[in-house]
C-alpha positions in Angstrom: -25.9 4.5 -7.3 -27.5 2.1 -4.8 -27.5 -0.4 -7.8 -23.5 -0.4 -7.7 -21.7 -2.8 -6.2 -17.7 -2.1 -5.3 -15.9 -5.8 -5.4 -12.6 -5.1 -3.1 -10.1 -7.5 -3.3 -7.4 -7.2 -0.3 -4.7 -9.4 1.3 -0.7 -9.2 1.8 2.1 -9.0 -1.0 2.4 -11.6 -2.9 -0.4 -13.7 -2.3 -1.9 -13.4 -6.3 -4.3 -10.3 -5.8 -3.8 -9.0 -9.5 -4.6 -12.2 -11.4 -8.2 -12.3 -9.3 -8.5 -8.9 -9.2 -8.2 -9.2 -13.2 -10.3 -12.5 -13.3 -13.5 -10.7 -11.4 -13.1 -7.3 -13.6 -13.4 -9.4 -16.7 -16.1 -11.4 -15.3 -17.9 -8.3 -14.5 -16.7 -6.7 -17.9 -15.3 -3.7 -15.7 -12.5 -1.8 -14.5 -9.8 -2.1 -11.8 -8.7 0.3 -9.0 -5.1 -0.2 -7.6 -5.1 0.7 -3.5 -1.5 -0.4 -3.3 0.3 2.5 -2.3 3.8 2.3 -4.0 2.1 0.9 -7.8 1.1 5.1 -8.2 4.8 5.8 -9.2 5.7 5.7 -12.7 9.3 5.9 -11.7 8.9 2.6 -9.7 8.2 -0.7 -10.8 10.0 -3.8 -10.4 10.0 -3.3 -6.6 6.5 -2.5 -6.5 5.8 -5.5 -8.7 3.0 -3.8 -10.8 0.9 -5.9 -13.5 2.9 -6.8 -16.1 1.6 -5.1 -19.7 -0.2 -8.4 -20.5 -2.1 -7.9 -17.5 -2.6 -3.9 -17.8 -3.8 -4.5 -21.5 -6.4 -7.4 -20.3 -8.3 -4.9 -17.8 -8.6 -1.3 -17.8 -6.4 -0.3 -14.1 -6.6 3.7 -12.7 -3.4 4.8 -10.7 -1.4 2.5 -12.1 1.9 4.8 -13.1 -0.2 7.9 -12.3 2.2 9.9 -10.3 5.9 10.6 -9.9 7.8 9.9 -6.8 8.2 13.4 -6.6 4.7 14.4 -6.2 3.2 14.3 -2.8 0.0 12.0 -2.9 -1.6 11.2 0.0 -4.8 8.9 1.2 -6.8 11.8 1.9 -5.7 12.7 -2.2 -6.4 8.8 -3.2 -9.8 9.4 -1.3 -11.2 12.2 -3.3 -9.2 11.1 -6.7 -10.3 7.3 -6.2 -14.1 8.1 -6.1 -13.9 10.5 -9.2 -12.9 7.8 -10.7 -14.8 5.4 -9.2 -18.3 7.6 -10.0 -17.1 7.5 -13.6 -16.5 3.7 -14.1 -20.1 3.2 -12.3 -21.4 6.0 -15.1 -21.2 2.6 -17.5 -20.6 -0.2 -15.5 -23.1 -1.4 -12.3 -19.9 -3.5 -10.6 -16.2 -2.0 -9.9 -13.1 -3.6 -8.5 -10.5 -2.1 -6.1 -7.6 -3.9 -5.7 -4.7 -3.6 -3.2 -2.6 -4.3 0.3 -2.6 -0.4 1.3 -5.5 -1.0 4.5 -5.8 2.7 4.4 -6.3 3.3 1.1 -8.6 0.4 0.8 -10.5 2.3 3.8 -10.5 5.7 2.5 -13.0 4.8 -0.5 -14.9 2.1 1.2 -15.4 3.9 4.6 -14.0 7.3 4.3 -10.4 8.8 6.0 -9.9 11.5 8.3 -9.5 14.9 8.2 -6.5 15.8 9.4 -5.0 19.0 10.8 -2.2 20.5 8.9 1.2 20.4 10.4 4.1 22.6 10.6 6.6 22.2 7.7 9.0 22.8 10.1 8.2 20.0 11.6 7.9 17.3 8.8 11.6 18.8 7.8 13.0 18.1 11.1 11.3 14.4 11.1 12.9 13.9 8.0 16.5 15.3 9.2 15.5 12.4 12.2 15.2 9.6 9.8 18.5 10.1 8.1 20.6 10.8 11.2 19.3 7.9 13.6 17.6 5.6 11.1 13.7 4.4 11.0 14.3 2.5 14.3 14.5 5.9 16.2 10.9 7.1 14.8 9.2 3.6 15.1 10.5 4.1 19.3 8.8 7.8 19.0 5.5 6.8 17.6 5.7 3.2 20.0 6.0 6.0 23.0 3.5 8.4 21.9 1.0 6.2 20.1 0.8 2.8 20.5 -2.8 2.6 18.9 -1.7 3.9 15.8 1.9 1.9 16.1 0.0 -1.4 16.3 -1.4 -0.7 13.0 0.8 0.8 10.8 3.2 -0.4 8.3 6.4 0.7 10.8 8.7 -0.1 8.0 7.0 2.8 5.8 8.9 6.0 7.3 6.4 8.2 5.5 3.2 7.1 7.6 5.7 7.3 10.7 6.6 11.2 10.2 2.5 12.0 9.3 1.8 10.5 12.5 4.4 11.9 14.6 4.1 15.6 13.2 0.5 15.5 13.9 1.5 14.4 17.2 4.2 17.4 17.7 2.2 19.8 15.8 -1.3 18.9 18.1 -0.3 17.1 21.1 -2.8 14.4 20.9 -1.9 10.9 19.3 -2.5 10.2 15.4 -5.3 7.9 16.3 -7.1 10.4 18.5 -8.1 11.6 15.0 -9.6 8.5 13.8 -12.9 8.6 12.7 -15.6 7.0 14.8 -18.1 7.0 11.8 -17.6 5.8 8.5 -18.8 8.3 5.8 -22.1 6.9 3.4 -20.9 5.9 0.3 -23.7 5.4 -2.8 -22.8 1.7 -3.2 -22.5 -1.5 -1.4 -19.1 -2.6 -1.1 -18.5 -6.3 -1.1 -15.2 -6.7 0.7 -13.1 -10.7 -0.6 -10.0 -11.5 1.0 -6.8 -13.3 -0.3 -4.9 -15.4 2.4 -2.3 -18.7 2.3 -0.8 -20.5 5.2 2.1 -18.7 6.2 4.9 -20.9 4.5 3.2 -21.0 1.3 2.9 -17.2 1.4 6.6 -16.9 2.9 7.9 -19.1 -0.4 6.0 -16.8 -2.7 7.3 -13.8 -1.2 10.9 -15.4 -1.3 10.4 -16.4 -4.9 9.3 -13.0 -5.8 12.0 -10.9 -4.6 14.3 -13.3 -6.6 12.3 -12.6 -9.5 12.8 -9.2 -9.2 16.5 -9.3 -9.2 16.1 -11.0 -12.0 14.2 -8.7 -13.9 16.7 -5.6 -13.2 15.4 -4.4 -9.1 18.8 -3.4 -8.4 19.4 -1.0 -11.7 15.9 0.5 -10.7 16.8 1.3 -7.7 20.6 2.5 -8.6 18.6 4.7 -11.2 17.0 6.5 -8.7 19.8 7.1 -5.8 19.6 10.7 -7.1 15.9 10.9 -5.3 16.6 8.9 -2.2 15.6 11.2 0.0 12.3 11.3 -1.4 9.7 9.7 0.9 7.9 7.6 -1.5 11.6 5.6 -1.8 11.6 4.9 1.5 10.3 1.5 1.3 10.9 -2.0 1.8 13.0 -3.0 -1.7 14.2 -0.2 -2.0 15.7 0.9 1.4 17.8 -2.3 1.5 19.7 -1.7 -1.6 20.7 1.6 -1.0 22.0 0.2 2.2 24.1 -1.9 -0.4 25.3 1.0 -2.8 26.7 3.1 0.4 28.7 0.0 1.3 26.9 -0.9 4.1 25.8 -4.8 3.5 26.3 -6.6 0.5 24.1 -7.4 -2.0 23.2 -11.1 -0.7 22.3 -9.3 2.4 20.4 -6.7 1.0 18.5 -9.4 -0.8 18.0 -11.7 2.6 16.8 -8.0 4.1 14.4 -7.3 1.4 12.7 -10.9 2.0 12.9 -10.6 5.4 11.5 -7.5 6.0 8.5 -8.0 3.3 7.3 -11.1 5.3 7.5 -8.8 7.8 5.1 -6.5 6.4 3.0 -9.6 5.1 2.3 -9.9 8.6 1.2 -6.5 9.1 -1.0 -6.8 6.9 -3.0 -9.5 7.4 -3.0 -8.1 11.1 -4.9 -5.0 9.5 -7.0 -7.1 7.1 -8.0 -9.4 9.9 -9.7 -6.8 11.9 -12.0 -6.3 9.2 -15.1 -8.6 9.9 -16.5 -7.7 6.5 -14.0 -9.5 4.8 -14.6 -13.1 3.4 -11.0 -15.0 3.3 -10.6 -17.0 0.1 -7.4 -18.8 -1.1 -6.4 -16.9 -4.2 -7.4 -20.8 -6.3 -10.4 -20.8 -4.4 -12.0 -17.4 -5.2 -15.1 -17.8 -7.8 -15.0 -15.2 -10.6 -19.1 -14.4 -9.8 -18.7 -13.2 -6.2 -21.9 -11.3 -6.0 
């Protein structure tokens, strides 16, 4: 598969990966990855603003509503599902696109992720127990204290990458990031890596605009839908954590909407922090990106 070329499209929320990402594929006359972690779950979708049907009809996407929030699916999972899919698409097509904000998933196909030890459940139950009795700002100080490699880099908003790193940390002893691999793994195609990017007010507006979209479009019925399986991990996330917040009375819904904005720019930032690292990445803005990239 030396002849195949990955296309990966990257940058923060918001900034209009799906439309290029959709623009390239039909270009190329090929199919679409998602890498964005929260799209997987069938259960969730105006917070995780997924393509819209017009969009998933103009391109074929893969794990796109392909799980349930109750279904544990990890990146070492997206790794080893991804490139399945990935080998097939490249069966009848020389050129692939992945698409997505997730920096790990993204980095599992292209480079490979790590093989981590198993932990205790024990230990991932007490984490869990944690989170609900002190809040995410307890475990962001645990992982800030034991691993402030791995804190630098991850979403701290996402309580589900803060419990893997910590109960590898209580379950080993050594930080999350001592785990890291060194080497990427050889993949069987060349990976052409375009990145998305605005200046940060145009990006901020966007973000603002699409979080009122959302609310438009029903986010708060979504989420009161699922208040049943709150405590699942996968609905611990930004859009989602805010408004239950609301529905036990502890903001309003204004605030809950100001918190939702707030704390995606937040992770915006992140992002791009992750993405920037990356010197394979040529930045674009999302008007400027040709649909022939290689």
């Amino acid at each position: 598969m030396l002849n195949k070329t990955l296309i990966v499209i990257a940058g923060p929320t918001a900034v209009g990966k799906t439309a290029a990402a959709i623009a390239v594929a039909q270009h190329y006359q090929t199919e679409i990855i998602s890498a964005d972690s929260r799209q997987f779950y069938k259960e969730m979708s105006i917070g995780t603003a997924k393509p819209s049907g017009s969009e998933l009809a103009a391109v074929k996407h893969h794990f796109i509503d392909s799980h349930s929030i109750a279904e544990s699916f990890s990146v070492g999972d997206f790794e080893r599902a991804g490139l399945k899919v990935l080998n097939n698409i490249f069966s009848h097509h020389d050129v692939a696109v992945l698409v997505g904000g997730s920096g790990l998933f993204i980095k599992a196909i292209c480079e490979g992720f790590d093989d981590l030890p198993q932990a205790d459940p024990s230990i991932r139950n007490q984490l869990n127990e944690e989170l609900q009795q002190t809040g995410i700002e307890y475990l962001q100080q645990q992982l800030a204290d034991v691993d402030p490699e791995y804190y630098g880099q991850v979403d701290i908003q996402n309580p589900q990458r803060l419990i893997r790193a910590l109960e590898v940390y209580r379950s080993t002893g050594r930080p999350f990031s001592s785990f890291r691999l060194d080497q990427r793994r050889h993949r069987p195609f060349k990976v052409v890596k375009l990145g998305l990017n605005l200046p940060r007010p145009q990006l901020y507006v966007r973000i603002n605009e699409r979080v009122e979209q959302m609310i438009v479009h029903g986010l708060v019925e979504e989420v009161r839908s699922l208040l049943p399986y709150r405590n699942l991990n996968a609905l611990n996330t930004v859009g989602y954590s805010e408004l239950f917040e609301y529905f036990d009375g502890k903001i309003s819904l204004a605030d809950a909407i100001e918190k939702i904005k707030q704390n995606t720019r937040r992770f915006a930032k992140r992002q791009l922090t992750w993405f920037n690292r990356d010197a394979e990445i040529t930045w674009y803005k999302p008007d400027e990106l040709p649909q022939e990239v290689i």
